[in-house]
N, C-alpha and C positions, 0 to 999 in steps of 0.2 A: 202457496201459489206456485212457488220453483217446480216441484213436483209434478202438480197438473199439467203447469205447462210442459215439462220434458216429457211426461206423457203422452199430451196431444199429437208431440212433434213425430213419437217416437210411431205411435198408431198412423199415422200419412202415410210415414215412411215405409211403415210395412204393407200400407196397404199398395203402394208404388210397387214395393216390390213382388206381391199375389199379383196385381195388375201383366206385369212384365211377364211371370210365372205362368201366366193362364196364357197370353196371348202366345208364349213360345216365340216374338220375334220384336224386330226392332220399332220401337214405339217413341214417337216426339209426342213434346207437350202438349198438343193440342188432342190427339188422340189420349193422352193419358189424364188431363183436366174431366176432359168427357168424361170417363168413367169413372172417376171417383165423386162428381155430380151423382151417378147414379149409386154408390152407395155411402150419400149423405155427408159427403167432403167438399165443403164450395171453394177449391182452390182456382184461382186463375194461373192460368200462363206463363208467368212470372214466377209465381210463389212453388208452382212445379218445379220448374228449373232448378231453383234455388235449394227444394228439397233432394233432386238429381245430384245436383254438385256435392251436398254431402253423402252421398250414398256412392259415387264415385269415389271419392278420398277414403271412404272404408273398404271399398273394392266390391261391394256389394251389386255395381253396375259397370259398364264400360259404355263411353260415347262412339258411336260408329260411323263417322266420320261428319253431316249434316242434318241425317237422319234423322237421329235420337240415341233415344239409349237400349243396351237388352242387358237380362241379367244374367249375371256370371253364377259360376261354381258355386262360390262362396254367399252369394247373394241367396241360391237355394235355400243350402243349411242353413241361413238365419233365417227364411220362413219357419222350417222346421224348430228352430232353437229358441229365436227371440220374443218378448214378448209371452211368456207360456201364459198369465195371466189372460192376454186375449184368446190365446189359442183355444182358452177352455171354451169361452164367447164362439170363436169362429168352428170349429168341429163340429157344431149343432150347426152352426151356420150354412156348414155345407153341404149338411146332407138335408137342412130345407132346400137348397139349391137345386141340390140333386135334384130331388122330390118334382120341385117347380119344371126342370126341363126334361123330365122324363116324358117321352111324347110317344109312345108304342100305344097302337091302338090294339086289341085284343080280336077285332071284327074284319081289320084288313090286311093286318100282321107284319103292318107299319111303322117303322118309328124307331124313336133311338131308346135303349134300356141303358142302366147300369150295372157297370159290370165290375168284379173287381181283377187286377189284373196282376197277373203274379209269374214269377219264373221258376219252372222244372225241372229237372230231368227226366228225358226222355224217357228213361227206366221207370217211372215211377207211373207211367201211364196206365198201365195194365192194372196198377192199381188203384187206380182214378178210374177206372170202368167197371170195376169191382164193386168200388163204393154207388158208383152211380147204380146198377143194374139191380142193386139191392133196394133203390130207393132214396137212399139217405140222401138226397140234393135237392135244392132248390128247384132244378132245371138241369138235363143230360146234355144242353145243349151249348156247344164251346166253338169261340175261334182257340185256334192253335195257327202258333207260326213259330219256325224254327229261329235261334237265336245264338249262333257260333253252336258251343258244344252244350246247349239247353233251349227250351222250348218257352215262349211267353204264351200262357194261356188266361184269356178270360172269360171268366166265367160268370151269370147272372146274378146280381147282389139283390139281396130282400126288400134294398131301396125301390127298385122298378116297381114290387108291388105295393109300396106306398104312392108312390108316383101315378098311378093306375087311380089307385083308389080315390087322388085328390081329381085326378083329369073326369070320373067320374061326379062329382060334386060331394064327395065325402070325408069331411077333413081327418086328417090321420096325424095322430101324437107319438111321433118314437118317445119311447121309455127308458126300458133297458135294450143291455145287451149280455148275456148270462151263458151258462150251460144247465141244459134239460138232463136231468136222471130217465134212464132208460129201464122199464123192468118186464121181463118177456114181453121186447119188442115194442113196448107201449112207453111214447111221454107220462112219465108220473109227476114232477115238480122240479121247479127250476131248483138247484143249489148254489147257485151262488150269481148277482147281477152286478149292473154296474152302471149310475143311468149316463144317460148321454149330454145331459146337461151338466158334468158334474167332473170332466174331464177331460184333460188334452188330448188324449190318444185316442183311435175308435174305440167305442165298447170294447166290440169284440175282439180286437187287436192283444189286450189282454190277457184272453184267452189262446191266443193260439202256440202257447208251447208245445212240445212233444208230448208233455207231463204231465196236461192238463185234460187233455180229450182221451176219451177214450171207444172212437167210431166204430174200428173194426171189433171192438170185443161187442158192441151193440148187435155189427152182423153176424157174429160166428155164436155168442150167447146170450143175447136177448135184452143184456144189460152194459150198461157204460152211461160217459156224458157225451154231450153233445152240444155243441156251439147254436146258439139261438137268439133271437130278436122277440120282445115283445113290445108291441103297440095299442094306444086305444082310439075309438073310433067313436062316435055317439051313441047311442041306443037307437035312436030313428035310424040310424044308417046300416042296420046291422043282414037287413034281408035283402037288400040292395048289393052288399058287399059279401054275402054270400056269393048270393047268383054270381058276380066277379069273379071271385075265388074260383067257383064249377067250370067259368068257363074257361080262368086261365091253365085248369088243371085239364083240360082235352085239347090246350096247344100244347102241352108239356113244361109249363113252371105250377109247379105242383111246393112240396114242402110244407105243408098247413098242418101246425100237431094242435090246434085245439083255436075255436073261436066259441067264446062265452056266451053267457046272457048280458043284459043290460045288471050290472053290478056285483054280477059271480066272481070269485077270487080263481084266476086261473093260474095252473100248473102253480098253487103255493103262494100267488105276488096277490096282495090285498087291489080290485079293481072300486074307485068310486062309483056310487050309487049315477044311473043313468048312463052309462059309458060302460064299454063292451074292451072286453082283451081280447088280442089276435094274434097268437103265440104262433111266430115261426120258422122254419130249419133255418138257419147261417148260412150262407152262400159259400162260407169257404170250409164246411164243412167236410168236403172231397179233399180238399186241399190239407186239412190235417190229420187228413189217414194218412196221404202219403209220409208227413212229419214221424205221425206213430210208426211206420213200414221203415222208418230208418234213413227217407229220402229226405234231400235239403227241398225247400221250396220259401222263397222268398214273397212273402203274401203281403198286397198293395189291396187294400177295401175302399172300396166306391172310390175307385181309380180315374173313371173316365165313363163317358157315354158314347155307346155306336148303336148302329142301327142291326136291330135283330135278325133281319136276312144275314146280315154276317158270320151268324153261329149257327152252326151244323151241329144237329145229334149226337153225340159220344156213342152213346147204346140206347137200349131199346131196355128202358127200366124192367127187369121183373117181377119185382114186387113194389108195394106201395107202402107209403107208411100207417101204420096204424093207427085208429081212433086212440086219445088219450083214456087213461086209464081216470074214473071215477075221483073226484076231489077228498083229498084223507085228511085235510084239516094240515098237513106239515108246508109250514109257512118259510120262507125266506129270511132269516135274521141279518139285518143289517149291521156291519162291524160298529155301526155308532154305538147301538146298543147292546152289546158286549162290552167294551171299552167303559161306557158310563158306569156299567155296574161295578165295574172293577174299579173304573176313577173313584167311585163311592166307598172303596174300603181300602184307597189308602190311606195308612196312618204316620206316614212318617216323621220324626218328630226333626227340622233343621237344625234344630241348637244341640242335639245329641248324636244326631241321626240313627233313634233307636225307632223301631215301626218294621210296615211292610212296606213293599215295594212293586209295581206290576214288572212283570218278567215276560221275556221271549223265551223259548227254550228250541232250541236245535238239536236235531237228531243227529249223529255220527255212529259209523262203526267206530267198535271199541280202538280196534288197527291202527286208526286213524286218529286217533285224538292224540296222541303226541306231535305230529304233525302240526294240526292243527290248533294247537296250543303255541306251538312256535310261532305261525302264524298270525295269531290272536295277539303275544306278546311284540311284535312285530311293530303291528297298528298302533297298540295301546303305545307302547315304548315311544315311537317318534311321533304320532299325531295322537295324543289321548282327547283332545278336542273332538274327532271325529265318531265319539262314544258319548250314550249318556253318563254314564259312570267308567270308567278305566276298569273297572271290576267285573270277574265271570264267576259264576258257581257252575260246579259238576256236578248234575245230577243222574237217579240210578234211572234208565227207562225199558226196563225187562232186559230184552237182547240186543238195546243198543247205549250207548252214554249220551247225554243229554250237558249241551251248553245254554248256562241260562245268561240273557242280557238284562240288563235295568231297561226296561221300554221310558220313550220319552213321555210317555201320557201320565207318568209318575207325577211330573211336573207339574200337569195340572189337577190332582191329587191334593198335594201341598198347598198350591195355591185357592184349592175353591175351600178345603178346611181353614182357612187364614181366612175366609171372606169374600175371597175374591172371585167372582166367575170367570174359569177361564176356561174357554170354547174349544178342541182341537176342529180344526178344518183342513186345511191339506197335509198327505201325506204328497212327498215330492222326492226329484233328481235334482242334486244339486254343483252344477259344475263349478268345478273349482281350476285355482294357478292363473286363470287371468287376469285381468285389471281389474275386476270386481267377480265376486260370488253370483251365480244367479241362477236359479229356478229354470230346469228347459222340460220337466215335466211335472202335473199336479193332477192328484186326482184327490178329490173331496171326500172324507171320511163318512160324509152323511150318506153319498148317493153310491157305496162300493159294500159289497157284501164278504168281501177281502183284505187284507190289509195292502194298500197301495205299496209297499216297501216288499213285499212277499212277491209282487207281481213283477216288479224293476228288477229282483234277483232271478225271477224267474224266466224271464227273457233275455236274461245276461246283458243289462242296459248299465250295470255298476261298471268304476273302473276307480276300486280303492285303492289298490297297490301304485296303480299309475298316480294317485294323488297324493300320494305319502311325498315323490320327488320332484311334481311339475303339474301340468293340467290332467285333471281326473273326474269322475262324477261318484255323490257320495249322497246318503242318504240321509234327506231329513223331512222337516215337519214344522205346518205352520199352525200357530194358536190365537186367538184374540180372547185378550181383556179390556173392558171397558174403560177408555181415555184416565177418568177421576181415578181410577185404580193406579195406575203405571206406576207411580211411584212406590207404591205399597209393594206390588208384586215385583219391580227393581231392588227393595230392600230385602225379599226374601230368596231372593235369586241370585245376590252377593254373599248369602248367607251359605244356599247350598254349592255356590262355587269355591267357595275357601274348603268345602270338603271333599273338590276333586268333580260336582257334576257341571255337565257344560252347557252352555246356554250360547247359541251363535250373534244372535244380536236382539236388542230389546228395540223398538221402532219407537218415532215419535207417531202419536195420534194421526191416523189418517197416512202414514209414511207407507209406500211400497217397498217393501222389503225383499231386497233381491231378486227384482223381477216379478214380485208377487203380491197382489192388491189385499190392501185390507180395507173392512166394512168402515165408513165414516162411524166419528164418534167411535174408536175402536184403536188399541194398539198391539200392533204385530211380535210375537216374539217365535222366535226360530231356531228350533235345538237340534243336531245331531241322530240322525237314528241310531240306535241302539243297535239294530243288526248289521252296522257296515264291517264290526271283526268281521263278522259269520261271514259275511258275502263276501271279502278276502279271501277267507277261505277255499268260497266255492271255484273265485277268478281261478283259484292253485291250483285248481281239478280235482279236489276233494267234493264226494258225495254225501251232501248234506240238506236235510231238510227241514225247512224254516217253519216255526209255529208263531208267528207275533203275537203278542198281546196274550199270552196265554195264562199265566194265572197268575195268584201273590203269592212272594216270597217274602220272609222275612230278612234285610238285608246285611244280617248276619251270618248267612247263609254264603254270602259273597267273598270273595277272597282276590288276593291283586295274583297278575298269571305268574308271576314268581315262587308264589307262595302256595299252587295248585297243585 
């Protein structure tokens, strides 16, 4: 019951503080009771205040003099931070929001859309014209407004045309959020998703490294990925939502790479029987060409809503995108199912530790691996907690050397051959050096076609070195065993720790574990990721790339970094 309730208190609070957030100004209790009536918080007047004052004392608000209160600096980043468990809940949350107040009509050329809104440089424009004239957008059509020495531009997000589509009477289910393979010029299948239920950060937020898109090689050779949304829609609604589609592509929000039948499997993603997939461009798809061209751009998704007479044309597209290309049967593998098959052949034996092991393996130039070996003995040497194992093997990978990690999913290897079912569910960030450990991002192993830890490195969201000597954020992973079990899988877990692997905390039944819920009738345990050496590494500015969960080794194979 302590739990629940700190929970409850902790869910008010933050909704006080999205409140404060959204209004952007000073708000008393009376206005602030209101709206938490409306979503589904019966606090009075009082009980406000009360939750005010502690939010004050954290600094999360300041009183302004009779008024009320607005929220501070610090108050922001804990939308962002705190809570990620909700966060996974509110992210979908928002962009029904969105969806709900998208009000553009198509017929009068009225209304507010969403947009996502981001900052550039100037320089990078010509390249954002590029990408547009070829096609590859949403929509050509942008506010820009200058911002000191860069430009805030926003651009149409793929929300307006769900928004569209619901204002029409047609209900729309966001899915994922992925990248589309491109092959002469044509969508051929998603590679890789992520759904939106299933995550703190946006989908496609994800996606937008430098390293990950590849737009302009799409315009200049016909091939690359590309940032994309897919959604399903009903079967009855499907010629309805065509016609939609036609006509919002003769105001110029275009982007459509494929709308199904009622239960065709589009671009690769299995669609249920009755329900129609609507596979389409990313809105900030412009936006990470400039990333690929070498330019910074700080990208914000379904930012804000304005009204569409505010965005002006870029260019005068001149080409269109093309029809997708014929369905080839190559489906989307979800990283669960990778993982399980590998969970299925470990054999590791705790009382010998003779067996195999699932491994990460990292790429390096050869150049580099002494380096990064230092580095590696670094981590191990002062936090080996921060590893599943303290141990790397080196392996040969053609023209380059290969660092392998012990992956935590080992863990549950061990434990489901013992008997025990034990579930992985989030891969997570997990900050550390404060007064308690806590989860400020998770993304669910079931709904990512990536490994979430590959994606945190990949946006440079780690910061191991910083946590080796004070607050840092570091990679781990959450799993459930079923309550009856816990003690079983506690005695095998004391087992594999006296031989060096790390285990961060075992939860009681139903316990939040660092910010992070678990299933009732269910106990949380939370291990280290296996690739925080590696992404040490990468913080140093070594060039390194990360394979998770990539095959068994045998963990004889392993070696401690002294001995490499």
């Amino acid at each position: 019951m302590v739990f629940l309730m700190a929970d409850e208190t902790n869910q008010k609070m933050m909704e006080i503080l999205r409140i404060l957030a959204e209004h952007d100004d000073v708000l008393g209790a009376k206005i602030i009771a209101s709206e938490l009536r409306k979503k589904g918080y019966n606090l009075g007047e009082r009980a406000v205040r009360y939750h005010m004052r502690i939010l004050d004392e954290k600094g999360f608000t300041e009183r302004v003099g009779y008024a009320g209160r607005r929220i501070t600096e610090k108050g922001l980043q804990e939308i962002n931070r705190g809570l990620v468990y909700d966060q996974v809940d509110f992210i979908f949350s928002k962009f029904e929001s969105m969806i709900y107040n998208t009000s553009f009509n198509p017929d009068t050329l009225e209304g507010k859309v969403v947009v996502n809104t981001s900052r550039i440089s100037p320089r990078s424009i010509e390249t954002l014209k590029h990408v547009m004239r070829n096609g590859l957008c949403l929509s050509p059509r942008v506010k820009l407004e200058r911002d000191g020495d860069g430009c805030i531009i926003s651009t149409i997000c793929g929300t307006t045309v769900d928004g569209i589509l619901l204002a029409s009477g047609i209900p729309v289910i966001p899915q994922f959020g992925g990248l589309v393979r491109f092959e002469d010029h044509q969508p051929v299948n998603f590679t890789e998703l992520i759904a939106y239920k299933k995550t703190s950060m946006t989908p496609l937020e994800a996606f937008t490294s430098e390293n990950m898109t590849s737009v302009l090689s799409v315009i200049e050779d016909g091939e690359g990925l590309v940032p994309a949304n897919l959604r399903l829609i009903p079967g009855t609604g499907r010629e309805d939502a065509v016609k939609i589609l036609r006509k919002l592509e003769g105001i110029g929000i275009s982007g459509v790479l494929k709308v199904g039948e009622p239960g065709e499997d589009i671009l690769g993603v299995p669609v249920a029987d009755g329900m129609v997939g609507v596979a389409i461009i990313g809105g900030i798809t412009p936006l990470c060409a400039i990333q690929e061209a070498g330019y910074r751009a700080e990208i914000k998704l379904a930012e804000n809503l304005i009204e569409f007479q505010s965005l002006k044309p870029l260019v005068n597209p001149e080409r269109r995108l093309m029809v997708s290309a014929p369905e080839r049967g190559v489906k989307v593998r979800f990283l669960l199912s990778k993982a399980w098959n590998l969970i299925n052949r470990v054999d590791l034996n705790p009382e010998d530790l003779s067996g195999s092991v699932i491994a990460n393996i990292s790429l390096i130039r050869r150049d580099d691996l002494d380096y990064a070996l230092e580095i590696i003995g670094r981590v191990l040497g002062e936090r080996p907690e921060f590893s599943t194992l303290p141990m790397i093997g080196v392996t040969d990978e053609g023209s380059m050397a290969g660092i392998a990690t012990v992956c935590s999913l080992t863990l549950d290897g061990v434990l489901i051959k013992s008997g025990i079912m034990s579930t992985p569910k989030y891969g997570g960030l997990l900050e550390t050096g404060g007064r308690a450990p806590r989860f400020v991002e998770l993304t669910a192993y079931s709904g990512s076609s990536l490994d979430p830890h590959e994606i945190y490195i990949s946006k440079n969201m780690t910061a191991v070195l910083e946590a080796l000597n004070g607050q840092g954020r570091v990679l781990a992973s959450l799993r459930e065993v079923p309550y009856l079990a816990r003690d079983h899988a506690e005695g095998l877990i004391e087992e594999l720790s006296e031989a060096g692997f790390s285990v961060l905390k075992i939860g009681a039944p139903g316990e939040i574990l660092y910010n992070a819920r678990v299933e009732k009738y269910h106990a949380g345990i939370v291990t280290p990721g296996g690739l925080n050496p590696l992404a040490a590494v990468r913080e140093a500015g070594v060039d390194i790339r990360m394979k998770a969960i990539e095959r068994l080794m045998d963990l004889r194979e392993f070696r401690y970094v002294d001995d490499v």
